[in-house]
C-alpha positions in Angstrom: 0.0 0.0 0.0 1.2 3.4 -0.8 2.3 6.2 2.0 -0.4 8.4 1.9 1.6 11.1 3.6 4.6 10.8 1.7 2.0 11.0 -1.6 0.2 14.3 0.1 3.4 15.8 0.4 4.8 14.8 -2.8 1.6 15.8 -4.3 2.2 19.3 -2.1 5.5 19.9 -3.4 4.2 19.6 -7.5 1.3 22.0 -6.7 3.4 24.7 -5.6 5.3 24.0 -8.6 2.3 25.0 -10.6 1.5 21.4 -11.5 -2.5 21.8 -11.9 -3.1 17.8 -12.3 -1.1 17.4 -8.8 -3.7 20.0 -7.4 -6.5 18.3 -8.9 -5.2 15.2 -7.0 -4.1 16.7 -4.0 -7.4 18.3 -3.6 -8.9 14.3 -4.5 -6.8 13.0 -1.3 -7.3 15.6 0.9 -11.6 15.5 0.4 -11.5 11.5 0.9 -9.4 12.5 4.3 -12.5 15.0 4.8 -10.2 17.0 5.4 -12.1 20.3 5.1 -10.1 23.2 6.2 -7.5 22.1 3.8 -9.7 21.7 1.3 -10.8 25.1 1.9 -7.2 26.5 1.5 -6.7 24.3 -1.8 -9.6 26.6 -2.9 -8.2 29.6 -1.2 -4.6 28.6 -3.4 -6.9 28.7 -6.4 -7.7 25.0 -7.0 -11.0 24.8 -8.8 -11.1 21.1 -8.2 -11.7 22.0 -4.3 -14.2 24.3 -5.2 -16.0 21.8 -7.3 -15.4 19.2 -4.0 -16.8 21.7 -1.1 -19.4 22.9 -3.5 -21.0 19.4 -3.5 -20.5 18.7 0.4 -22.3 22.7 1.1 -25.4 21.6 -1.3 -25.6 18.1 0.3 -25.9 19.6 3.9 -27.7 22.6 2.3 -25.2 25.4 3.8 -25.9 29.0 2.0 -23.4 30.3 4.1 -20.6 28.2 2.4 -21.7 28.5 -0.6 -21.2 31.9 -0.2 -18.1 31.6 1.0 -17.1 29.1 -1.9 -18.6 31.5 -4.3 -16.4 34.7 -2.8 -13.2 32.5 -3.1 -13.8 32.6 -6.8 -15.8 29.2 -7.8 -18.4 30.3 -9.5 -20.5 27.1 -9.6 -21.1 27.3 -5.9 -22.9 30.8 -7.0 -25.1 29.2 -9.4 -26.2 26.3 -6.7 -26.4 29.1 -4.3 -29.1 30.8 -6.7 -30.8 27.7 -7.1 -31.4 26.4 -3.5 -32.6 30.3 -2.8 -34.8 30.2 -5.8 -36.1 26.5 -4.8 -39.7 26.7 -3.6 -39.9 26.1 0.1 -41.2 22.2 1.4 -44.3 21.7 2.0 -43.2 19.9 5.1 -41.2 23.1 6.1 -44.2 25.0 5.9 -46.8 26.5 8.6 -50.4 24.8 8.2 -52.6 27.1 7.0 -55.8 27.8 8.9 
């Protein structure tokens, strides 16, 4: 089996390079870690990959808030599925009966 460390840091080293493809795979390890914080300073380093990955984890726990955050680091996906949740009519469930 392969040191995961020693591929993280390897991987580390060839991103701040400028090797996008080690970036993209850095990002890969680092979300199957759930490692979040560094997935959020992937996307702060400019890794769109990491944007793509904490996009997907703020719509599946439904965090705006993230999103927005995602969106303001420069991933403009997260925008669009921030619009879209906001624009989503409200559940039924959610909703107050009416009298």
């Amino acid at each position: 089996m392969a040191n995961m460390n020693g591929d993280r840091e390897t991987l580390r080293e060839l991103a701040d390079e400028g090797n996008e493809a080690a970036l993209d795979r850095l990002a890969d390890l680092v979300d199957a870690a759930g490692d979040v914080e560094e997935l959020s300073e992937l996307l702060d380093e400019g890794s769109m990959r990491a944007g793509l990955l904490l996009t997907r984890r703020a719509v599946a726990t439904g965090d705006l808030r993230e999103l927005q955050r995602i969106a303001d680091a420069g991933y403009d996906e997260a925008e669009n599925e921030l619009d879209r949740l906001l624009k989503a009519p409200a559940d039924t469930a959610d909703r107050a009966p009416r009298m």
